[in-house]
PLY file of the C-alpha trace (Angstrom):
ply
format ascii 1.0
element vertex 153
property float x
property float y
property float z
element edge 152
property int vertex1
property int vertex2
end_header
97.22 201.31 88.61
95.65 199.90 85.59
96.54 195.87 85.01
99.15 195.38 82.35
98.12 193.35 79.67
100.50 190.79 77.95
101.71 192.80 75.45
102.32 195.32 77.88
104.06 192.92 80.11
106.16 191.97 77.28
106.99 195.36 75.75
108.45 196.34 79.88
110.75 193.12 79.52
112.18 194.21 76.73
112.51 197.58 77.72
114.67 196.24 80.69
117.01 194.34 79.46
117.35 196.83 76.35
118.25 198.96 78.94
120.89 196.80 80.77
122.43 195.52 77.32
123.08 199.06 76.27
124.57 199.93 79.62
126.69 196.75 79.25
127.88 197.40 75.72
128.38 201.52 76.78
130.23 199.85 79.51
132.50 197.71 76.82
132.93 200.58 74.35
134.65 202.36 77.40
137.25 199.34 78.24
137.83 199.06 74.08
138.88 203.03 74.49
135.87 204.34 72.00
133.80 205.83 74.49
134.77 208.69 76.42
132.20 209.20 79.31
129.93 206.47 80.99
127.33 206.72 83.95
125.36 202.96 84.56
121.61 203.00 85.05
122.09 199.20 85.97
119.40 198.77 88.89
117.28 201.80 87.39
115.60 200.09 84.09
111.90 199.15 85.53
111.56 202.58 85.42
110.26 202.12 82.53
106.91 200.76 83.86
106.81 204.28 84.70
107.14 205.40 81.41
104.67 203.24 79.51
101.60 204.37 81.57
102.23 207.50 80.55
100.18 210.01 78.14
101.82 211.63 75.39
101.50 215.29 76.38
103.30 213.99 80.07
106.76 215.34 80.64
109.54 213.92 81.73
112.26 215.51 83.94
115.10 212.85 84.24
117.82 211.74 86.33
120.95 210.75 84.39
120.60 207.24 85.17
117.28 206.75 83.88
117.21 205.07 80.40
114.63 202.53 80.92
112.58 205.37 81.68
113.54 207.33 78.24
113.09 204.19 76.15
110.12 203.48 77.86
108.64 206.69 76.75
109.65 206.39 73.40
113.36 206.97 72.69
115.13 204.34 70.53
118.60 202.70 70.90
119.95 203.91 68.39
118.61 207.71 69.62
120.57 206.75 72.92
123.75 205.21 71.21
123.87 208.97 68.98
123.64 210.60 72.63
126.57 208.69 73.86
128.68 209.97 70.95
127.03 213.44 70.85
126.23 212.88 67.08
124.57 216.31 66.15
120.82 214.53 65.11
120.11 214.23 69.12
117.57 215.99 70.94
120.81 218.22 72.49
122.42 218.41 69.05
125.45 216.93 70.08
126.14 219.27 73.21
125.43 217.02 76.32
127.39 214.63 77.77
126.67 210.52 78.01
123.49 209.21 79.27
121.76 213.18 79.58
118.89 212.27 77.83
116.42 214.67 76.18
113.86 214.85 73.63
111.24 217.60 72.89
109.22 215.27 70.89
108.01 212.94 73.74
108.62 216.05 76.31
111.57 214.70 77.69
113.43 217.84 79.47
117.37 217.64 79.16
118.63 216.44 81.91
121.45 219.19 83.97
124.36 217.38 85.22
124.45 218.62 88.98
121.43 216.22 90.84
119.10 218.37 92.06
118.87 221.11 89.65
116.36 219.87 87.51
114.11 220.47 90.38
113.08 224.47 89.39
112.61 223.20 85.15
110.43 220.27 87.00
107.97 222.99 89.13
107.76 225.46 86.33
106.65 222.70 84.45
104.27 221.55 86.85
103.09 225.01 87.71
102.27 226.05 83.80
100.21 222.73 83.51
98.02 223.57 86.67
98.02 227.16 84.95
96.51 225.45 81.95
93.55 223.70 83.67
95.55 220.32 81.76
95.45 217.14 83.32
99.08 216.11 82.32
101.52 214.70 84.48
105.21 215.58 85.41
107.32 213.00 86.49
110.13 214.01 88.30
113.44 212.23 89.74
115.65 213.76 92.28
118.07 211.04 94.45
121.44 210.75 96.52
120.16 213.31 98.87
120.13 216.17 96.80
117.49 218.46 99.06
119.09 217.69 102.10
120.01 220.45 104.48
122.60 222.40 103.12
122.41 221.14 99.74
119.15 222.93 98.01
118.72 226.29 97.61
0 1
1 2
2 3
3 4
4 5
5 6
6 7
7 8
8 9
9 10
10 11
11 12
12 13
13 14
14 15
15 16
16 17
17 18
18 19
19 20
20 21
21 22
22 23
23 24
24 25
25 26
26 27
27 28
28 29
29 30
30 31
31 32
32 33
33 34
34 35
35 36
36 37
37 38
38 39
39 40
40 41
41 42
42 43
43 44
44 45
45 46
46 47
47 48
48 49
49 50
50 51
51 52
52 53
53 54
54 55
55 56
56 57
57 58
58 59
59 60
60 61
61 62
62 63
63 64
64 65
65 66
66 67
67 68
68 69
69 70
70 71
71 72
72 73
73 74
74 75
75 76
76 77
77 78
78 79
79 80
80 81
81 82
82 83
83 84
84 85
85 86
86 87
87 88
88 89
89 90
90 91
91 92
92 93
93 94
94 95
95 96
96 97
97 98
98 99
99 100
100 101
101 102
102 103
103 104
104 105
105 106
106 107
107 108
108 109
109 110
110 111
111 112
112 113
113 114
114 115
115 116
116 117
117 118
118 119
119 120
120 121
121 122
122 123
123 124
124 125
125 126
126 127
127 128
128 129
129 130
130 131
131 132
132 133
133 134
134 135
135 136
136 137
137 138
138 139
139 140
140 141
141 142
142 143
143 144
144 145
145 146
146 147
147 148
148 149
149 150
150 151
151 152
């Protein structure tokens, strides 16, 4: 892993706790009754160290939780606060819930709600980009047990 330089140091900072003051405020909107939906990513936002050492043509298949990790790559707060209203200039046009990030721009896949089943979109993508001879990445997130016995098909 590369060193981080200051200004790289300081851009992850930010990136964290514009992640947990967005979740906080999400959070208030939802006690004031103008919010309608709200999943935390409070303990997820150094994800976006992830993010930031990323190339532009990576992708991106997130967990619902994972807005450090979508700001990191590139998404805006105000991109994320027209997601949590499902204004129709978002990357799902309005038709995903709260904190399901996407964005084809900075190949960010949209994000299904059941955990797990982002994991066939994630090895297609990672299957056409070894098909390709690329060098790309594809960062995946599956978590709460979501291939245990049983649960994956």
């Amino acid at each position: 892993m590369p060193v981080l330089s200051k200004d790289d140091k300081l851009r992850l900072l930010r990136i964290i706790l514009e992640s947990r003051h967005a979740d906080l405020r999400e959070q208030n909107l939802i006690r004031q009754g103008k919010g309608h939906f709200h999943v935390s990513g409070m303990g997820h936002e150094a994800l976006g160290a992830v993010s930031i050492q990323m190339e532009p043509d990576d992708y991106i298949v997130s967990y619902y939780r994972d807005r450090g990790l979508v700001l990191g790559r590139g998404m805006t707060t105000r991109q994320l606060g027209l997601e949590y209203f499902a204004k129709r200039n978002t990357g799902s046009g309005g038709r995903q819930m709260p904190s399901h990030y996407s964005d084809a721009d900075l190949h960010i896949w949209s994000v299904p709600t059941p955990t797990g089943s982002q994991l066939l979109p994630a090895c297609g993508i990672a299957w056409g980009i070894k098909l390709d001879g690329k060098k790309n990445v594809r960062r995946h997130d599956h978590r709460r047990r979501c291939d245990a016995p049983g649960r994956f098909f």
